[in-house]
N, C-alpha and C positions, 0 to 999 in steps of 0.2 A: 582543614583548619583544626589545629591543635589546642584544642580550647576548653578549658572547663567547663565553661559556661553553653547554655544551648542557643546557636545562634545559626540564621537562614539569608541567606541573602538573595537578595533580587535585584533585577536589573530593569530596567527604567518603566517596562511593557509589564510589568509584577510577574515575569515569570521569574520561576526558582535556577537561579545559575547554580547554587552553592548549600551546602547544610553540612554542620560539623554532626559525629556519630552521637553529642550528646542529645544532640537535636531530635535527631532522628529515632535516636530510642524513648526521649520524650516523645514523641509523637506517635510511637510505634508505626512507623513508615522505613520503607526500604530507598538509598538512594537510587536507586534505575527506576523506580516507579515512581517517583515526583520531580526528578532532575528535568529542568526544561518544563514544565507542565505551566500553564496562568495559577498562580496560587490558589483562586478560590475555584480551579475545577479541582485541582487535588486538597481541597478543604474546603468543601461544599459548606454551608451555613445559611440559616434564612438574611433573604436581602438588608433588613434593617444592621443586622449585626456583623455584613459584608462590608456596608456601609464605614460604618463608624474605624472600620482596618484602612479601608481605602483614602479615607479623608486623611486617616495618622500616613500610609505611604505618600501621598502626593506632595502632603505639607512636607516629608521630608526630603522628595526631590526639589520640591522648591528653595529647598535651604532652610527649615524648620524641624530642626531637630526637635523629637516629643517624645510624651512615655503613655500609655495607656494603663491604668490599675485597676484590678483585681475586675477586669472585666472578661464575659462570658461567651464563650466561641465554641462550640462542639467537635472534638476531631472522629474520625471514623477509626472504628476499632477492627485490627486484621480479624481475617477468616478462622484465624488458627484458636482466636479465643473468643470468638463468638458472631463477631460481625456485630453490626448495626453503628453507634454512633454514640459515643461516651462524654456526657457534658461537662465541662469544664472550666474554670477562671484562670487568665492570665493578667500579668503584670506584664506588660514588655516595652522595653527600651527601641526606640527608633533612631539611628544615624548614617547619614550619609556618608559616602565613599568617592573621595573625587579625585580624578587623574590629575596630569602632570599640569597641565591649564588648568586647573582651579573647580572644573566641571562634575557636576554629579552624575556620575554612571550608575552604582547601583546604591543600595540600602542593606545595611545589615539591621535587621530584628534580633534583640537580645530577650527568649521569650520564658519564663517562671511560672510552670505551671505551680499554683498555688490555690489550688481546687479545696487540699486539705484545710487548708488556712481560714477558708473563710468560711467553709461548714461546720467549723467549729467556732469563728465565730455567730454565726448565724444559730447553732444551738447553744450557747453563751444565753444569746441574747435571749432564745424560747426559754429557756430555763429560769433564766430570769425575771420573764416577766410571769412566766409560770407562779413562782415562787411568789412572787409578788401580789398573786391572784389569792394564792393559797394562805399566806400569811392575813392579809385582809379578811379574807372569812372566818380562819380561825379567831383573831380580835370581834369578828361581829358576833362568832357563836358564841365564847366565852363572854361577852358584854351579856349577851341574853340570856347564859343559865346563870349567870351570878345575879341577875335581876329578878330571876323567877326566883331561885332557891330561896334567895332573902324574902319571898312574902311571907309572911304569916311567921313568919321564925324570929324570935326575943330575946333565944339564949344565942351568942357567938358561938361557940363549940359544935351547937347541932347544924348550923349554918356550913363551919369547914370542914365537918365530916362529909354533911351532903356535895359541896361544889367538889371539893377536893375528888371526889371518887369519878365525877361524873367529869372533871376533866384528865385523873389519870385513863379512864376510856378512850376520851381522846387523841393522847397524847400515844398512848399502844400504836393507834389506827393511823397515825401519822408516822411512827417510825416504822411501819408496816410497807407505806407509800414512798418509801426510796429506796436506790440502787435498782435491781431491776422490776421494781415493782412500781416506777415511776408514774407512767402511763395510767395504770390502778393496778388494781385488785380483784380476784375471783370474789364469789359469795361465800363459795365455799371454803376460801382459806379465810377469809374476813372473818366468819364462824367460827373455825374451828379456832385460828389465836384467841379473839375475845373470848369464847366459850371456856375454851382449858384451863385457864387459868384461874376462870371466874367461879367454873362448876367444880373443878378436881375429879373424883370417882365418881357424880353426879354426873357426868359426859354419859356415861351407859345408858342414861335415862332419856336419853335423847336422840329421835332420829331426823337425818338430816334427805332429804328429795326434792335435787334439781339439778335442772340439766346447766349449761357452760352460760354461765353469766358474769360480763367485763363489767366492774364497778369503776367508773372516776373517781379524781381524790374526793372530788364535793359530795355524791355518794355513798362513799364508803365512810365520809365522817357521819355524815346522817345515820345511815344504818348500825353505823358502832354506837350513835349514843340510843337509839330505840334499842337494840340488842343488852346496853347495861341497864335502860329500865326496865326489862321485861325481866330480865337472870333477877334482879335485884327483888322485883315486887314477888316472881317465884319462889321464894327463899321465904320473902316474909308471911305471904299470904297465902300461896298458890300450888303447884304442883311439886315443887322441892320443898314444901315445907312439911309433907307426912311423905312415908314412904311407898306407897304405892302412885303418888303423879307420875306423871309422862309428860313429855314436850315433843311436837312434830314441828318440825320445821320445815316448810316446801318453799321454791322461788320458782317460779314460771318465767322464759326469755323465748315463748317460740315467736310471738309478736314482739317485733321492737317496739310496737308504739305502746306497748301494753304488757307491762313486765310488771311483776308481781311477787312481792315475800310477804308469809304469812309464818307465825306463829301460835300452835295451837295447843293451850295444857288442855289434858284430861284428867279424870280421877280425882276432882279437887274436890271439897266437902265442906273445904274452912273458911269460906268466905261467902257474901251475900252479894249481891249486883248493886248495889250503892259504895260497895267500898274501892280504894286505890285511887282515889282523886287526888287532887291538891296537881304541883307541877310536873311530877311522873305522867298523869295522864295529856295536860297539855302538851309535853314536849311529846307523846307520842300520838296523840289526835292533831298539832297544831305547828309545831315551831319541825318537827320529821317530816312530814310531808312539804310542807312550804319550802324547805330546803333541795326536795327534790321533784320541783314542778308535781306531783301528782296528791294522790286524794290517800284518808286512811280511815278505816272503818277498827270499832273496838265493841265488842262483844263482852259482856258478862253477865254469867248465870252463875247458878249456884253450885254447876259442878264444873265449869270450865273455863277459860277464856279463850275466843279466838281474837287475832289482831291482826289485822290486812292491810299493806300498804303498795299503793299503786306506785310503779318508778315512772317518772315523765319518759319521751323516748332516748332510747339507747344511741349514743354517739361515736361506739368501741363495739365491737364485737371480740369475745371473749375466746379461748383457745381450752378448755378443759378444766373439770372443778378442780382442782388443785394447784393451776398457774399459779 
């Protein structure tokens, strides 16, 4: 058969009379090895999905021409590239073939693999509701720091400077999360973008210890907005604010269920353990953690601050600090 199109035919008993070469190289099958064969010993597949082929051939000896769409059938893949069995969707066209009496002798199958077609739609669709997920939370965080920042605040100006900054953090940490960063983000690149930019030649002053840790988008927003309160309160109170502070940064992932960043100044002198409240410390005792299922502890003394945040469990495992 001279035919564009990939098409098999069979004869009443479903075995294979016929198959044009486009067929056969969709299927990557040779004609001497399925010529004459019951279709489904030369395309083995579990019974229910054997099924639903058998009822479209029967209907079409009976005289009911059908189509089957973007339905799922496995072909066996040659030895030459690997063996085993490659899954698959088809569309395929069912019609009969009748002799000179009116009689249906065999069935031609007109079959499209279209495997492509629907894995893309099928990641369409994750993408989407992906987005969808992630769009939602960002409206509920920003709902929540525009409602903290506005407490105790009477001038508008000091209100847009604070929201303004605390959602350009965000907004980094989200163009961060796409192209191939979709999935997430390392700790350590999460770090090092917010940091650089935040700290400039202050990055020196900082050391960063931990092993391969995969952050989600929901995490990596969490952890970007504690990361701009912590640079931020450093700056005005703490260990960037003379020159001899230090910053240690550690995150612990060898238990998934119990993952852990911590940041720790040293060398601080300028501050008393009553100061840095107001909505900095909530979002980072209250609204950072709540966002990522776990707990956070905040330390301050007179020469330093530690801040500890537990991650709920890991759902990604992560491939190197710098992914």
């Amino acid at each position: 058969m001279c035919l564009p199109a990939a098409c098999l035919v069979l004869d009443r008993n479903l075995h294979i009379a016929s198959a044009n070469e486009t067929y056969l190289q969709t299927v990557d099958r040779k004609a001497e090895d399925i010529f004459g064969m019951y279709v489904f010993d030369a395309f083995p597949e579990a019974p229910e999905r054997q099924e639903m082929f058998k009822e479209a051939f029967h209907a079409v000896l009976a005289g009911e021409d059908n189509e089957l769409v973007e339905v799922p059938f496995a072909i066996p893949v040659s030895e030459e590239k690997g063996g085993g069995m490659r899954e698959a969707y088809w569309t395929c066209l069912h019609r009969g073939v009748r002799n000179s009496d009116g009689e249906i002798t065999h069935l031609v199958q007109h079959a499209q693999d279209v495997t492509e077609r629907v894995m893309a739609q099928r990641l369409q669709g994750a993408i989407a509701h992906e987005l969808q997920h992630r769009v939602g939370n960002l409206f509920n965080l920003t709902s929540i720091i525009a409602r903290r920042s506005a407490e105790g605040i009477t001038d508008i100006s000091e209100f847009l400077t604070r929201y303004e900054a605390r959602i350009q953090s965000m907004a980094k940490t989200h163009s961060l999360l796409t192209g191939g960063n979709w999935d997430g983000i390392t700790m350590q690149k999460l770090l090092e973008r917010q940091l650089s930019g935040h700290l400039g030649e202050d990055m020196e002053r900082v050391t960063f210890d931990g092993g391969e840790m995969l952050l989600d988008p929901r995490e990596a927003q969490a952890v970007s907005m504690a990361i701009h309160e912590l640079a931020t309160n450093a700056y005005k109170y703490g260990a960037l604010f003379s020159d001899k502070g230090t910053i240690d940064i550690r995150w612990n992932s060898d238990d998934a269920d119990a993952r852990t960043f911590e940041w720790i100044e040293r060398n601080v002198n300028t501050i008393t353990p009553n100061e840095r409240g107001g909505f900095g410390s909530t979002m980072l005792t209250r609204i950072v953690p709540s966002q990522l299922n776990g707990t956070a502890t905040r330390e301050l003394t007179e020469s330093g601050l530690r801040y500890s945040v537990q991650l709920g469990a890991s759902h990604s495992n992560g491939n190197g600090n710098g992914a």
